[in-house]
N, C-alpha and C positions, 0 to 999 in steps of 0.2 A: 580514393585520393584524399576526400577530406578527412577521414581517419587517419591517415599516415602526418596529412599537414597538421591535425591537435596534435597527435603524439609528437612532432617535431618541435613545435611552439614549448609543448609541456617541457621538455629536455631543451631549448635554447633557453629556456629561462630561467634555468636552475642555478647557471653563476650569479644572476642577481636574486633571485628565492634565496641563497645559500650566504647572498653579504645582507639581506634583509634580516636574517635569522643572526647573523653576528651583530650587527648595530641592535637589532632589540635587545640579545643578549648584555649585551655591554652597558646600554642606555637601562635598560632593568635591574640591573646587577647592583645589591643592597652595600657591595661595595665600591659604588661610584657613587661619589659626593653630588654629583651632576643628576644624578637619576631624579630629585624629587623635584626637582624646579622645573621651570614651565617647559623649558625648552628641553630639559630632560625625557617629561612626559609627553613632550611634540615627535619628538623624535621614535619614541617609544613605540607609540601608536601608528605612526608612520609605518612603522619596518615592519609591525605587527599585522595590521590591515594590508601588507604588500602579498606577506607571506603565507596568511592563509586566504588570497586572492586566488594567487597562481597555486598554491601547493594541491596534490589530487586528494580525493577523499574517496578511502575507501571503503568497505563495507563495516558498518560500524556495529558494535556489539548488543546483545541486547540488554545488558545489565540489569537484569531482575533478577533478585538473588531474595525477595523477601517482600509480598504483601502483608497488610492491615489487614486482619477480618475481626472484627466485635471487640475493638481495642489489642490485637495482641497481636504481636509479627507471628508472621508464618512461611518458613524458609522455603524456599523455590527453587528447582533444579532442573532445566531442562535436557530432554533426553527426547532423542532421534526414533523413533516408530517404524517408521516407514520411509520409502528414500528410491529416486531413480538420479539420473544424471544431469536432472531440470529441476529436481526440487525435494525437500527435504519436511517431512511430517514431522512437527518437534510437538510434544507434550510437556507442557512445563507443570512438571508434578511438585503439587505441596505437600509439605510433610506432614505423616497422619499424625503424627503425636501431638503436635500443634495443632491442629486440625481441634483434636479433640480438646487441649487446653482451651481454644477459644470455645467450644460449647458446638462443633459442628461435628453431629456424628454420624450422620446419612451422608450415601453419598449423595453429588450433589450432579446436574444435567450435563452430560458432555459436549461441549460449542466446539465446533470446527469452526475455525474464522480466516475464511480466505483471504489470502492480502493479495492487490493490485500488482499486475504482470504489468506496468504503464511508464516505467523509469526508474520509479526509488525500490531500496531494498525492503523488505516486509516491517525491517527494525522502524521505519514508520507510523507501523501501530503500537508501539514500546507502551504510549498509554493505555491505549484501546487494550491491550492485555492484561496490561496491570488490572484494569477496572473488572473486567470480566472474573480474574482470577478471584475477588470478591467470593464469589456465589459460584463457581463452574470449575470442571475440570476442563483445561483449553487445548485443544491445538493448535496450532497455526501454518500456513502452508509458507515455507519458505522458499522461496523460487530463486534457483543461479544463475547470476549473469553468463548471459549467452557467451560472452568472449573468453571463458574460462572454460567451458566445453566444448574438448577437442571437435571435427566435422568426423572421425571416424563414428560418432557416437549417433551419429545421423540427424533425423529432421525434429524440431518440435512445432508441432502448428496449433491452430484451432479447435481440432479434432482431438487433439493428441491433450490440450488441456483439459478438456471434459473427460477423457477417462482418464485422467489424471485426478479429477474431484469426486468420479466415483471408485476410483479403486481407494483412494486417505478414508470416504467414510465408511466404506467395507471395512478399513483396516480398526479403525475406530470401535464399530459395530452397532448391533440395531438400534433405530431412534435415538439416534444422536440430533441434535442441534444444527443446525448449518447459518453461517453469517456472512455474508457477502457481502464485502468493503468496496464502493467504485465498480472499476472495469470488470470483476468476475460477474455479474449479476447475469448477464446473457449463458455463459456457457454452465453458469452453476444453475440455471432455471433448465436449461437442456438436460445436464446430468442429472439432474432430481424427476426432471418426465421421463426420462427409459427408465429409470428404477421403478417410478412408479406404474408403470405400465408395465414391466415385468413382476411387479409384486416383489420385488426385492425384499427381504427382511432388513435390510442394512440400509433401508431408505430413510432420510432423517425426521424425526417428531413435526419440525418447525423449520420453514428458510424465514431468514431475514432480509430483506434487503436496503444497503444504505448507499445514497448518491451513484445508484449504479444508470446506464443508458440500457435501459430495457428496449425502451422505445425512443432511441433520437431525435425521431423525430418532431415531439412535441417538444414547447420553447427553445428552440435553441437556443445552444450559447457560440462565443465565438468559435472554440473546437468543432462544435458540431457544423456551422458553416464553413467552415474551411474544409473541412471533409467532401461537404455536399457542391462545392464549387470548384473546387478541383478534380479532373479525371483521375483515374485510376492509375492509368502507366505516370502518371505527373508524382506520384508517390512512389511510386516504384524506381523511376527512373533519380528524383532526387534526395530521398529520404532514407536509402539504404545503401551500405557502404561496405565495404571490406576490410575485417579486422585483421591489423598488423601483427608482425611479429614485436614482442618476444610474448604474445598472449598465448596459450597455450589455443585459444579455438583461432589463431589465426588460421585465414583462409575463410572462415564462415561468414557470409552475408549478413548484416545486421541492420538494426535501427538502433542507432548508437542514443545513448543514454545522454548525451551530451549534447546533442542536438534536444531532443525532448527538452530537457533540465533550459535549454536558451531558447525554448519556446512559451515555457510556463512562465520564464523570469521576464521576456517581452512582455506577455502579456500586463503586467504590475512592476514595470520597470522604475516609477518614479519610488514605488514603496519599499522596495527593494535599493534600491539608492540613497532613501532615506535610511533606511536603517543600518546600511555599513557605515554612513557620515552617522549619524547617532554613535555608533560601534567606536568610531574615534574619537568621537567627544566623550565618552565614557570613559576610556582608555586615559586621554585629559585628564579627565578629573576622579584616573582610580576610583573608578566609582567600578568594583568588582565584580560584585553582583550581577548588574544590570547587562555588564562587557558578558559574563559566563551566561546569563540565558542566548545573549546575542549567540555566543559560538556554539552555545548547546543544540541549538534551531537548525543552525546552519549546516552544522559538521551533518545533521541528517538530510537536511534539504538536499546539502551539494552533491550528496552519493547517490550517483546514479548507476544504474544498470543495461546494459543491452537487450531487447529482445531480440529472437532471429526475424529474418526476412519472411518467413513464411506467415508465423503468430501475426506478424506486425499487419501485413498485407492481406490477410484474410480474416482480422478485426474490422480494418476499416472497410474491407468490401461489405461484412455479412452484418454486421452492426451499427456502421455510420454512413453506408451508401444505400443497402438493397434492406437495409434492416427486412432481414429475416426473417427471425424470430416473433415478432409481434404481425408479421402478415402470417403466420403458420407455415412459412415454405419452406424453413430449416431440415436441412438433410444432416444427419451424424452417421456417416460409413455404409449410404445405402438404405438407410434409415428416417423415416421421417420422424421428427421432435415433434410431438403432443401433447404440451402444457394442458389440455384442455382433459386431458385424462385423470389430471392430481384431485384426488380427493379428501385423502386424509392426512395430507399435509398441511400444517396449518401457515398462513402467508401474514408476514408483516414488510410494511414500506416505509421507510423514512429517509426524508428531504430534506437538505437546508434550506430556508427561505428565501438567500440570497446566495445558493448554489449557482459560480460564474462558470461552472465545470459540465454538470447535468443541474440543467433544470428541471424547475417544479412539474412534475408530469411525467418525466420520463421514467420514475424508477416506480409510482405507484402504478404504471401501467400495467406492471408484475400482474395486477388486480382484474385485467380485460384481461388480460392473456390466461388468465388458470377459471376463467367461468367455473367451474366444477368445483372449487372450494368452497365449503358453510359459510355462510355470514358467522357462525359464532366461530371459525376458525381463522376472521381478517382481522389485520388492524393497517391503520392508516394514519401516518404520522407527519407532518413539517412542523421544525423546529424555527419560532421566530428566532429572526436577528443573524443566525447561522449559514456560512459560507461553506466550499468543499470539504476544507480540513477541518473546520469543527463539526460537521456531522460525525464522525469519529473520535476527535481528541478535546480536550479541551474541558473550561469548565460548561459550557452547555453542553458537552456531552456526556460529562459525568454527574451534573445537574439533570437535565431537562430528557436525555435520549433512553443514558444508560439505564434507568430504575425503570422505565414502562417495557424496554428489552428484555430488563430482568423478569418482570411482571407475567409477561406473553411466555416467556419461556416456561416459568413454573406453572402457568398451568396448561400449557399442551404436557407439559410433564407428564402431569397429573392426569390427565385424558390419555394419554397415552399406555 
């Protein structure tokens, strides 16, 4: 029902989204004498901040067409690998001839870099790849909104993720990279114990792990108490909903993307208030720039995505209720998970300082749970000053994270 009640709101608001978009039109229009005076620009901003209030955002592009390496552009093209009906392996391949103009003739360590199944679309790590593309050949795991996939196409869960991150790095091949961004950290430490316990050749050199809940349950943050204080059927019963038509997976149970997206914006509701009234006042006073980082932020922020009913609900049982994983009870199909097997994988953790998402502790726990890796194959990282989203993007990410990532990678390379 409240899936059907947003998408009714989204559609009763379109005659006023539709005269917002004409008054901006009009009040913007370089041929109206009115547009630059104040009341021109009042109004401007007005219809502006209405219309991409209510207007939906959809899955946004990832527009990398071209890194920086050793001073010299080097064109970017990504191209599809691998692919089921949940999610899509893109390779963004740089072109070698470039390659070789900047002075880079080896190849260079292949990064799988899991993006978060938790709301937004993966184009969230837009920087986080640019940066990587630096130095690596990248993957990225691009995951489809659940209400786009018809229910003939059946279930996707928990389980069904983990051999999802080990058939990308099969497809990739042996000693690859592996980067876990946030939410992947649990099932991508599960898929990397059965490889390595089967001796896989296609098992990765190095995982990484950044702001992931390995282990929730040390410091939590507010997510994690809510998890831990609400029963089970209490999410079940009010957290997941029914996608309508004319979505192609209607019929399919979800955790709607919009719910999430109005749980995260609670949380930092005044900051988030501040910056649309900022966003106006900018608009005010054509001050361009500053209005375009605002939309540039947001057009990402606001796209969200659905997961299904199943992923969603057997996240929060095996991860933020019974956590698993770090007590070693994790079953995978019959199967028990044995972190405690990896040995020649090498393990890196890093934490934002002021992570209000996973806190300090929970993603180096990575570190208890694989006892059987070398001291010379850990590392152990918290970034001062740094919150969720700059453990990944940002300039302390591209300052202070990215270059010791870089660092750990070349030389498991190199060992390997």
């Amino acid at each position: 029902m409240l899936y059907a009640l947003q998408e009714y709101a989204y559609y009763a608001a379109t005659p006023m989204r539709m005269a917002a978009r004409a008054t901006r039109d009009f009040w913007g229009s370089s041929a109206n004498p009115m547009s630059g005076t104040a009341l021109g620009r009042t109004m401007f901003a007005g219809a502006d901040l209405f219309s991409n209030v209510t207007r939906r955002y959809g899955k946004p592009a990832w527009r990398i067409e071209s890194v920086e390496v050793n001073g010299h552009p080097i064109r970017v093209r990504p191209v599809v690998v691998w692919s089921s009906p949940w999610c899509k392996l893109i390779h963004f391949a740089r072109d070698r001839t470039d390659l070789r103009k900047a002075g880079r003739r080896s190849l260079q360590p292949p990064v799988l870099i899991v993006a978060p199944l938790s709301g937004h679309y993966a184009t969230l790590l837009r920087g986080t790849v640019e940066t990587f593309l630096q130095d690596h050949e990248v993957y990225v795991t691009d995951w489809t909104n659940a209400r786009e996939v018809p229910v003939l196409e059946g279930r996707f869960d928990f389980h069904d993720y983990v051999d999802h991150i080990r058939s990308m790095l099969e497809a990739i091949g042996p000693r690859a990279h592996v980067v876990a961004v946030c939410q992947p950290g649990p099932p991508v430490l599960a898929a990397v114990s059965l490889m390595a316990e089967d001796n896989d050749p296609n098992r990765p050199a190095s995982m990484t792990f950044m702001g992931s809940p390995i282990d929730a349950r040390l410091a939590p943050t507010a997510p994690n108490k809510l998890a831990q204080e609400r029963p089970f059927a209490w999410f079940r019963s009010n957290m997941v909903h029914t996608v309508p038509p004319p979505h192609p997976g209607a019929g399919r149970r979800v955790y709607p993307g919009f719910v999430q997206l109005y749980s995260f914006m609670q949380m930092n509701a005044e900051r988030h208030q501040q910056a649309h009234w900022q966003y106006f006042q900018d608009l005010i006073k054509d001050d361009g720039d500053s209005a375009g980082k605002h939309l540039e932020f947001y057009d990402e922020y606001l796209s969200v995505l659905d997961l299904t009913e199943e992923f969603y609900l057997q996240t929060i049982d095996i991860v933020f209720q019974q956590h698993l994983l770090p007590r070693g009870l994790l079953e995978h199909r019959g199967r028990k998970v044995r972190p405690e097997v990896i040995t020649d994988v090498a393990l890196m953790t890093v934490e934002g300082e002021e992570d209000d998402i996973s806190g300090v502790g929970q993603t180096q726990a990575a570190h208890a749970v694989c006892p059987a890796i070398p001291e010379d194959k850990r590392e152990l990282y918290v970034q001062p000053k740094a919150g969720h989203y700059g453990v990944f993007n940002g300039r302390r990410f591209r300052e202070g994270i990215y270059p010791r990532i870089r660092d750990f990678i070349t030389a498991h390379e190199v060992a390997g």
